[in-house]
N, C-alpha and C positions, 0 to 999 in steps of 0.2 A: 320833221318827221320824214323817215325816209319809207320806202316800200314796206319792209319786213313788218316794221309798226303800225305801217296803215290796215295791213292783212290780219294783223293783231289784234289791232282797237274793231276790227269786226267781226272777229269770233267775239269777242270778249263783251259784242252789241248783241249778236246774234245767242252767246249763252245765256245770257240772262233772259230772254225771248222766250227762247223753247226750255224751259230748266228741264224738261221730262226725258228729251231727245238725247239722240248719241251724237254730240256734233265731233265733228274730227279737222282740226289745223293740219296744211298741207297733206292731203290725204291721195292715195293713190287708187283708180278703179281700173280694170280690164276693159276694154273696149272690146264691144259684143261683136264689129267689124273689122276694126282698125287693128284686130287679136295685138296687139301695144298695150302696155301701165300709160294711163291719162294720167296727169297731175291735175289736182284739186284745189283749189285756195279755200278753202270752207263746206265740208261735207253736213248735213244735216239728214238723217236717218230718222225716222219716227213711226210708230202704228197707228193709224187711222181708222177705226170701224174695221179692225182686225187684219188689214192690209199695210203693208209696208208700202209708207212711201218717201220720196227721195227726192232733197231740194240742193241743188248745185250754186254755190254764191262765189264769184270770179272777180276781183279786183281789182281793176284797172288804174294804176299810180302813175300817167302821162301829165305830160305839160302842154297838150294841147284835148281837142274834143274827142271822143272816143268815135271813131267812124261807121258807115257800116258794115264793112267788110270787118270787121271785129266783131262786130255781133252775129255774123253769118259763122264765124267762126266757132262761136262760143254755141249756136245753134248746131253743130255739127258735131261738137264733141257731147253735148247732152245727147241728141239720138247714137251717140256713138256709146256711152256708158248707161243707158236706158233712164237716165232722171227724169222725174216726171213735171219738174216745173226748176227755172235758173234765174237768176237776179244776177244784171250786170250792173256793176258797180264802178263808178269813175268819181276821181276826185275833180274833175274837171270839165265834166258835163260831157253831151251828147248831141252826134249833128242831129238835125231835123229828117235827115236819111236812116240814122240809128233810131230815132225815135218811131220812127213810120214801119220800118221792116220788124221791129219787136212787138208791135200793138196790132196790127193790121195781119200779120204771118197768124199760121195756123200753130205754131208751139205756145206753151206756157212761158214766154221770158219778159221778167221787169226789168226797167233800166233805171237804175236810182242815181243817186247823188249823194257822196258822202266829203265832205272838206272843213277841215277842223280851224283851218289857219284863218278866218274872214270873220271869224264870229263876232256881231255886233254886241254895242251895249243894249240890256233890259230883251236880249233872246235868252231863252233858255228851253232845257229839254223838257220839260214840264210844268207847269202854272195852276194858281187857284184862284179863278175869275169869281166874283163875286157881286151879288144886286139886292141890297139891302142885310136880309138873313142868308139867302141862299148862297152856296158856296160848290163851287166842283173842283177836285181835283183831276186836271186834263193831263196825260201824256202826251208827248208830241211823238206822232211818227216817225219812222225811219228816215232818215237823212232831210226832217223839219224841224223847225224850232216854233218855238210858241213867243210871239210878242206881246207883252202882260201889260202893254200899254194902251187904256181903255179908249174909245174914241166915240164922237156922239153917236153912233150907230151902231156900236156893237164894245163887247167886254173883252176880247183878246184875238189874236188875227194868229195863224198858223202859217208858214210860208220856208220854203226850201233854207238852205241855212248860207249863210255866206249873201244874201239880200238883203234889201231894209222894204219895207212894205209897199212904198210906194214902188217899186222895181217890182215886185211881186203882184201887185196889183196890173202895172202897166204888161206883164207876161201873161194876165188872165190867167194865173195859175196860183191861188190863193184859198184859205178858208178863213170862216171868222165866225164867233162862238158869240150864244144867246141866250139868256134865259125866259120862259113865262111864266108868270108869279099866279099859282093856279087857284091859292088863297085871298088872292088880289080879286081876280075874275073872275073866280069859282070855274074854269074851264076845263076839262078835260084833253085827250090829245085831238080828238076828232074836232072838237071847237076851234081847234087852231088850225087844223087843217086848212076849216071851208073859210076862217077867218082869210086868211094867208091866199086862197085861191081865189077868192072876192076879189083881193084887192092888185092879184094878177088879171082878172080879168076884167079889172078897170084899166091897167095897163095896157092890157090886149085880150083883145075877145075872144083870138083865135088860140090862145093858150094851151098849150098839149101837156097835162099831167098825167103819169106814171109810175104805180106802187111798184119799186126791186124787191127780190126777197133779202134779203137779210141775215144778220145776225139776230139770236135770241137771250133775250137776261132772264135770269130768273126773278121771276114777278115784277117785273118792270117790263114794259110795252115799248118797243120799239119798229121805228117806220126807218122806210127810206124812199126819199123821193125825189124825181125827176121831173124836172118842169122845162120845158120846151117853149120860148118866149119871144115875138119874134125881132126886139129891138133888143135884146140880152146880146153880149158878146160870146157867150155862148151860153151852155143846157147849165140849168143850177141844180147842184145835188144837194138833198137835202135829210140829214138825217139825225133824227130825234129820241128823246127816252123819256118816258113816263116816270117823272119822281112821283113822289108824294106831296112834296110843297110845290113844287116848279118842274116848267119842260125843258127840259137841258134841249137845244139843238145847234148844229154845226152844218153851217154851209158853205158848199164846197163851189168855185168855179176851175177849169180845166182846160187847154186845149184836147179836142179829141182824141189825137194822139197819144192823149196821158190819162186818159180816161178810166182805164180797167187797173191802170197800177194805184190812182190816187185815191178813186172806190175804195180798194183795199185799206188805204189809209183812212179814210173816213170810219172805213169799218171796225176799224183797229181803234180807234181812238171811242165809239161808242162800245167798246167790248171793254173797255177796260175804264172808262172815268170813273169817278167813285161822288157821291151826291152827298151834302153833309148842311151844317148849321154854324153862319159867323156867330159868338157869343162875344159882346159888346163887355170889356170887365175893365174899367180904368185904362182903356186908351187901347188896350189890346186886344186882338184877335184868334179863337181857338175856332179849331176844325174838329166838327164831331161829326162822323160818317152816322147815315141813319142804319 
């Protein structure tokens, strides 16, 4: 893969995302100071609550870490073409200098990760975890993959792509998916809550819990939550949806730094899962959305 294709396979990530939007490959804007045409690697154009607004995506194809005087950069041309929010994108990752001046600075800019070449066995871009009947199909976020390899403590682990779990786990930069069988326990979400904070606070007493606002679904209930622990390697995000049969929930660990871009993925992945039914028929498995 060279550059021109990596720029490619990210419109072509990023169209399917937004199908409503005007995205535009290689696109040109005026700079509102620099009075100069900026070049674009990915324009995204969209109305929001009847406001136009405007996401710049820049794609960095190095063979070493993107630095940060490259995102100082890329933070100069967005107040320079007035976008309101930028995703810098490397095939090759991000110093810890890049990561800190994007999360910590007062503009809108994510630093992701996109590398096609690494990709393990049993990752993929999406999965259907399942615990007994209940069934989700999960998307993986942008530049993660889903490992649909179940393990005693959870049904599938989400993690940047080009990793195997344990690397992802030792980076503390990890999710991993769960159901609660609410036919099992008869539980609702709130039952799981104080369930779940119980037995934080037999871990620790001094436990600091915190409702985010959120995403909303249509008649399905959703949380998000933030628990503050004080032997945790760091804050666990936590974010759930009210099936009918079962609680789908995804929890997220993060260094701080990465904290407001991997939110978003959290969020994305409860915006979009879909809840369904294994039906057991001569060995085989169907998925029926409720």
């Amino acid at each position: 893969m060279d550059w021109k294709q990596y720029e490619t396979e990210i419109f072509e990530l990023f169209h399917r995302q937004y199908p409503d939007a005007e995205i535009t490959l290689d696109a040109k804007k005026s700079g509102l100071y620099s009075k100069v045409e900026r070049q674009v690697d990915v324009l995204i154009e969209q109305y929001i609550a009847g406001n136009r607004f405007t996401l710049v995506i820049d794609g960095k194809y190095f063979n070493k870490k993107v630095d940060v005087k490259a995102v100082e950069s890329f933070i100069g041309m967005l107040e320079d073409i007035g976008a309101h929010k930028g995703l810098l994108i490397s095939n090759q990752g991000f110093s810890e200098a890049a990561y800190n001046r994007a999360h910590f600075g007062p503009s809108e800019v994510e630093l992701d990760i996109l590398n096609f070449k690494d990709l393990h066995q049993f990752q993929a871009h999406g999965a259907m975890p399942y615990a007994g009947e209940n069934i989700a199909l999960v998307p993986a976020p942008f530049g993660w993959v889903i490992d649909a390899q179940p393990t005693p403590a959870w049904l599938a682990t989400l993690y940047q792509q080009g990793l195997t779990i344990d690397k992802a786990i030792d980076k503390n930069e990890f999710m991993y998916i769960q159901f609660w069988d609410r036919k099992a326990q008869g539980d609702s979400l709130d039952d799981l809550l104080k369930l779940q904070l119980s037995r934080f606070e037999e871990n620790d007493p001094d436990t600091k819990i915190e409702y985010l606002p959120t995403i909303k679904r249509q008649g399905q209930r959703t949380c998000l939550r933030k628990a503050t622990i004080n032997n945790y390697p760091s804050s666990e995000f936590t974010g759930f949806i009210e099936f009918s049969d079962f609680i789908f929930f995804c929890v997220m660990f993060t260094p701080e730094n990465r904290e407001r871009q991997n939110i978003r993925k959290l969020e994305n992945i409860l915006k979009l899962v879909k809840a369904g039914k294994v039906k057991h028929k001569k060995a085989t498995k169907k998925f029926d959305t409720d």
